[in-house]
C-alpha positions as CSV (number, residue, x, y, z in Angstrom):
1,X,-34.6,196.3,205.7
2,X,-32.0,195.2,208.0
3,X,-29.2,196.6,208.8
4,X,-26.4,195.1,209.9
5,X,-24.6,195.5,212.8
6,X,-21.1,197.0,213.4
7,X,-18.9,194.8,215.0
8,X,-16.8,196.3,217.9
9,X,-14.3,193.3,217.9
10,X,-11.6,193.7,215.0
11,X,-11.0,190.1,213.2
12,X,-7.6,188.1,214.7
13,X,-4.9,188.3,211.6
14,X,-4.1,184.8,210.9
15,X,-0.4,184.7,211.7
16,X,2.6,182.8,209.9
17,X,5.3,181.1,212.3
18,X,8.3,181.5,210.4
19,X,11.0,180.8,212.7
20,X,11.0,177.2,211.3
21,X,11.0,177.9,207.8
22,X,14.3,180.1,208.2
23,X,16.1,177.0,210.3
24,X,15.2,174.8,207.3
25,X,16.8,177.4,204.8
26,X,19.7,178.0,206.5
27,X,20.4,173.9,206.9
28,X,19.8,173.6,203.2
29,X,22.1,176.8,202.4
30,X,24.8,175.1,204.7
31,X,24.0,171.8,203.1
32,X,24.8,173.5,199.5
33,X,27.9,175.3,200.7
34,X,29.6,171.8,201.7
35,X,28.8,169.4,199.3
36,X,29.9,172.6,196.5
37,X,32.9,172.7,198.0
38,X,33.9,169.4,198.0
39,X,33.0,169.4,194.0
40,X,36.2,169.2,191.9
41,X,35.5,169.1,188.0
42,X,37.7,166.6,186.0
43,X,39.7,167.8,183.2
44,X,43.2,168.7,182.0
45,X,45.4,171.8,181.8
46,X,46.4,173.5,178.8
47,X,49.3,175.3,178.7
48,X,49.2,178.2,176.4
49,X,52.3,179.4,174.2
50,X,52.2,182.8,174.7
51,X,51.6,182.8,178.8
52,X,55.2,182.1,179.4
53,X,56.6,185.8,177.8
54,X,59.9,185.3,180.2
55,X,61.4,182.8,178.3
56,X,60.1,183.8,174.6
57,X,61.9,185.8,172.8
58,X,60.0,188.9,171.4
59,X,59.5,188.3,167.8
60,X,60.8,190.9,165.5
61,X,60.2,192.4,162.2
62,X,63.2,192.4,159.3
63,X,63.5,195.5,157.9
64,X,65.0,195.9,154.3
65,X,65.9,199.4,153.1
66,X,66.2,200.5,149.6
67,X,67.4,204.4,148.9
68,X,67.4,206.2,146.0
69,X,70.4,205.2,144.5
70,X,68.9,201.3,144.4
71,X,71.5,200.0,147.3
72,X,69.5,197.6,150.0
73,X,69.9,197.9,153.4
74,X,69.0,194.5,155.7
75,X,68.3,196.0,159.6
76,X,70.7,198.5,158.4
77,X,73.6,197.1,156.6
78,X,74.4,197.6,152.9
79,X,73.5,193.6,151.6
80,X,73.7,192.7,147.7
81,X,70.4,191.5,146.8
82,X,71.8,188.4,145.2
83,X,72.7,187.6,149.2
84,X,69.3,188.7,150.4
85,X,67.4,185.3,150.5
86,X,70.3,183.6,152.0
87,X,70.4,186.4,154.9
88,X,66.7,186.3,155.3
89,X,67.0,182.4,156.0
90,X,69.7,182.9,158.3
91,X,67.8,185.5,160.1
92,X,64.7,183.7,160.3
93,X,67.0,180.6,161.9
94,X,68.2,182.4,164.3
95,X,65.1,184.7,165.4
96,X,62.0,184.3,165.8
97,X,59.7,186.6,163.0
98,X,56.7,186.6,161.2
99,X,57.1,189.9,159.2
100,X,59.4,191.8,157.0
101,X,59.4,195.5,156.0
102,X,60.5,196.6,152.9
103,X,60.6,200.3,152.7
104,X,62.2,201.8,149.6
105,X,63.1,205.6,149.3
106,X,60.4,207.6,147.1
107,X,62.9,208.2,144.0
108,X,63.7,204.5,143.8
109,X,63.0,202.6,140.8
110,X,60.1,200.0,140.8
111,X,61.9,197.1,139.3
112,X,64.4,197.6,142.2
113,X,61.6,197.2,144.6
114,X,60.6,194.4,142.0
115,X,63.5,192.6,142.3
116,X,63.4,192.9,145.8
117,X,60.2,191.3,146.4
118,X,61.4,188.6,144.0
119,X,63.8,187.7,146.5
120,X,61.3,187.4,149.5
121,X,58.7,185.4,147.8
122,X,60.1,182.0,148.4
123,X,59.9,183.1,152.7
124,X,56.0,182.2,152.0
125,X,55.1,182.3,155.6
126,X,56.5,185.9,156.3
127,X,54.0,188.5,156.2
128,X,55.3,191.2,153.7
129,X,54.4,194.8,154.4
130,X,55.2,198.1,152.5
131,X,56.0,201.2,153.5
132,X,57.9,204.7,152.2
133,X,61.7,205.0,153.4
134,X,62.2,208.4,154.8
135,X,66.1,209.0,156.4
């Protein structure tokens, strides 16, 4: 049997020279960063309606009151129901609102509140809410 022989010289590491490879990145990262900044993409701007909050007005809510002795209240002022639509429209000309409250006291009768909501339902593009009137 043979045995081999132990070599006293280590082995030379194959080496890498990589001082060319980083010049060619760094022209191809500067060659990216130019020609990406002259890119402009074509298209249009869209101007939103509700960026512009300076010179819209804030919409707001009508509120319609009923107490318990069946008398209706539009933002606080005594109104006769027969009136109502024709206050509502006049409202809505002049501001801008999606919404109406009606909020009728707790003893008042439901055909008042009825009534009431007869009066709104030809406004079919305000959004009707409900509550509990509470002075």
């Amino acid at each position: 049997m043979r045995r081999r022989k132990k070599r006293s010289q280590p082995e030379p590491e194959a080496k890498v020279d990589v001082t060319s490879l980083l010049d060619i990145i760094f022209i191809m990262l500067i060659f990216f960063i130019v020609t990406t900044s002259f890119v402009k993409e074509s298209g249009f701007l869209v101007k939103k309606a509700g960026t512009n909050k300076a010179t819209q007005k804030e919409a707001t809510s009508i509120m319609i009151h009923i107490d318990q002795h069946g008398i209706v209240y539009f933002n606080n002022k005594a109104v006769d129901i027969i009136r109502l639509p024709a206050r509502i429209e006049y409202y809505i000309a002049n501001n801008p609102t999606e919404h109406i409250l009606v909020r009728p006291h707790a003893e008042t009768s439901h055909q008042k509140v009825v009534e009431v909501l007869d009066q709104i339902s030809p406004f079919k593009r305000l959004k009707i809410s409900i509550g509990i009137y509470k002075p």
